[in-house]
Steps between C-alpha positions, in 0.01 A plus 500: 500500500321804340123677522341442154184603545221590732183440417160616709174320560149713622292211630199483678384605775712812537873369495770538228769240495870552341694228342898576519674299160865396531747332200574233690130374521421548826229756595324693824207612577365798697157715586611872427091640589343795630144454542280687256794618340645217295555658175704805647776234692496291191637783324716576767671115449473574195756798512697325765592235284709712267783492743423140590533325114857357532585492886571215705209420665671374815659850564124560678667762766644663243241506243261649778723788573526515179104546422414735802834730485558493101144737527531855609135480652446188719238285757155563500207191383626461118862489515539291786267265377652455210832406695303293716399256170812499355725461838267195573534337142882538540526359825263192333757489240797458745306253711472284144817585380709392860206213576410683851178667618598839513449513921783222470716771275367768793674302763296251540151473713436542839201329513330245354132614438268852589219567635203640206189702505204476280318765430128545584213696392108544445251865480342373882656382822326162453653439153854604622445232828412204266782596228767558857386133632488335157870628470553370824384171426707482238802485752549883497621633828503853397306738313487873366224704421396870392414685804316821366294567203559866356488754760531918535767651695231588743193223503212402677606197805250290366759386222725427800215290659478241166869484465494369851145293430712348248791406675339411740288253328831369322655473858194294655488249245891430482529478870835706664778327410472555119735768352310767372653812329270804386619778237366800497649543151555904578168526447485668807660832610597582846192668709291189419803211542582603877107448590483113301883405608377556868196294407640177346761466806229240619539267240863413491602599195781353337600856352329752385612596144571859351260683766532769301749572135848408567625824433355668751737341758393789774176394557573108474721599878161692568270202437717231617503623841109442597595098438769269544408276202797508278478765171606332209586691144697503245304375183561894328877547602743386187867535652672464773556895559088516554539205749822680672220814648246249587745225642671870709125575581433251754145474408475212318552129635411285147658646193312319181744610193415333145686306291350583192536889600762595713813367275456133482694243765849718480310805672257321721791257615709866616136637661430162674845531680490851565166472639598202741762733655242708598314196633252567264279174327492373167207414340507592085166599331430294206149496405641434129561203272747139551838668431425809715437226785800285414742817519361594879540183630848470388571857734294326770702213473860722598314736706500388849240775595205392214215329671297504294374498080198678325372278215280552258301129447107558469554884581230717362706643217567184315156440356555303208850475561678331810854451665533176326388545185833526361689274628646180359466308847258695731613289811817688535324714748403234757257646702519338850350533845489883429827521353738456203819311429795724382539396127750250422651505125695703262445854516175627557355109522219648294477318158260752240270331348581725136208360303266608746661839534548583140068397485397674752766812405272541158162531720773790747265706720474891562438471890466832683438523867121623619418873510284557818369868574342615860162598482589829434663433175858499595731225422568277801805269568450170299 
């Protein structure tokens, strides 16, 4: 079997989806994205794929080591997104071509369904309660929400007193068993994360994500020590060598890796079972499209320390445009009691609807992230 061609899809809302071509018919699919930068990691697949025309698409270790080591410069956002869509379109294609899911060609699953979150939002504490106990109704037994709006390195507390009006609206109405995860989204730097970590100890918290930016791994120890509600990050990191100095850190309880950024299920699969001999949690962000979801769940499926699955369905982001749009059967993810069934089926067990893609691919989108500036002018953290 040979790669014949690779062909890219920039579909609403803000995802880009990559077809993998072989000669013997059979074909993979895969969600190579960085938000608000589409066009720059489709040109990045785009220059991948001249050393992937011809080779055996079931060679996937190889053809990994391959992308990432064949380039003299390597990991950041682009690149490793770029490996991330391809690696997960290959792995489709040797699901297909063997007739296993691909956590059956992983070693098989060690569970049978995990626990999801929905995401929740609203501009007052009121409108985030209703949207948290609609969610709930809907058989939801977790939920994530942004904790912090933009905020200076030094601010005034009475920021700190909404975020915890908020929460604990959100917390009232959804009583104390619900899960309930907050991200701070780096938005916030040290000085003012110690004073609202120490504040939201009261309400339970599931975790507490990215208290302040990943990279500043010094002052996630600092923060993390004025709670005991588990720090979760992860989203920014693209290879396992980033995850090595958090996982030797020993700040960090949740590590949330992508699958559509941090080098597709080959990677993730190698930073799921590093971070579990660290005793460190699984739980992969994917606030992204159907095959970006279908690739996590097949590393939660072989990693015995996932518990649970960011999905995107009815997230703010997907105006227009939602997790089953593009899908030929949207049941596949069956939604139940709070949780999902691991995906039974060749490959990724997500069948593209292509008529819909190639439609909606004409339309594309040009989605950038918000720009948010402090009152004084200066950009803030989006």
């Amino acid at each position: 079997m040979k790669i014949i061609a690779l062909k890219t899809f920039i579909v609403p809302p803000r995802w880009l989806f990559l077809k993998i071509e072989t000669d013997e018919g059979i074909s993979g699919w895969g969600e190579p994205v960085i938000e608000g930068r589409t066009l720059t990691v489709q040109a990045a697949v785009e220059e991948l794929a001249d050393g992937l025309i011809g080779a055996d698409p079931l060679r996937i270790e190889d053809l990994w080591q391959v992308m990432y080591r064949g380039g003299f410069y390597r990991g950041g956002p682009i690149l490793m997104s770029a490996i991330a869509g391809i690696d997960q379109a290959l792995w489709d294609i040797e699901g297909r071509a063997y007739g296993q899911p691909v956590h059956q060609l992983l070693g098989g699953p060690c569970r049978d369904r995990i626990r999801v979150y929905s995401w929740v939002g609203g501009d007052r504490p009121a409108d985030v309660a209703k949207n948290a106990q609609a969610a709930v109704a809907k058989g939801f037994t977790a939920l994530k929400m942004n904790g912090a709006e933009e905020m200076q390195i030094v601010d005034g507390h009475d920021k700190i007193d909404r975020i915890v009006e908020t929460i604990a609206t959100v917390r009232q109405a959804v009583g104390p068993h619900v899960g309930l995860g907050v991200d701070f989204h780096g938005r916030i730097q040290r000085p003012m994360a110690k004073a609202l970590i120490r504040e939201l100890e009261q309400f339970c918290l599931m975790f507490i994500e990215e208290p302040v930016l990943s990279e500043n791994l010094e002052a996630v120890a600092e923060v993390a020590r004025n709670s005991s509600t588990p720090i979760a990050l992860g989203e920014r990191l693209y290879l396992r060598w980033d995850f090595k100095r958090v996982l030797e850190s020993r700040v960090v309880d949740i590590i949330q890796p992508d699958l559509s950024h941090a080098g597709g299920i080959t990677e993730c699969r190698k930073i799921a079972a590093m971070a579990e001999a660290y005793d460190v949690a699984l739980a992969p962000h994917c606030p992204l499209g159907p095959i970006a979801l279908a690739a996590c769940l097949q590393v939660d499926a072989v990693s015995h320390n996932a518990f649970i699955q960011e999905q995107s369905l009815g997230i703010h982001y997907n105006e227009g445009s939602d997790l089953l749009d593009y899908l030929v059967d949207p049941s596949v993810f069956s939604y139940k009691k709070g949780m999902v069934d691991m995906l039974q089926g060749p490959g990724l067990r997500v069948d593209i609807n292509e008529e819909v893609v190639v439609r909606a691919a004409s339309t594309g989108h040009r989605w950038r992230n918000p720009l948010w500036r402090h009152a004084d002018g200066s950009v803030a953290e989006w």
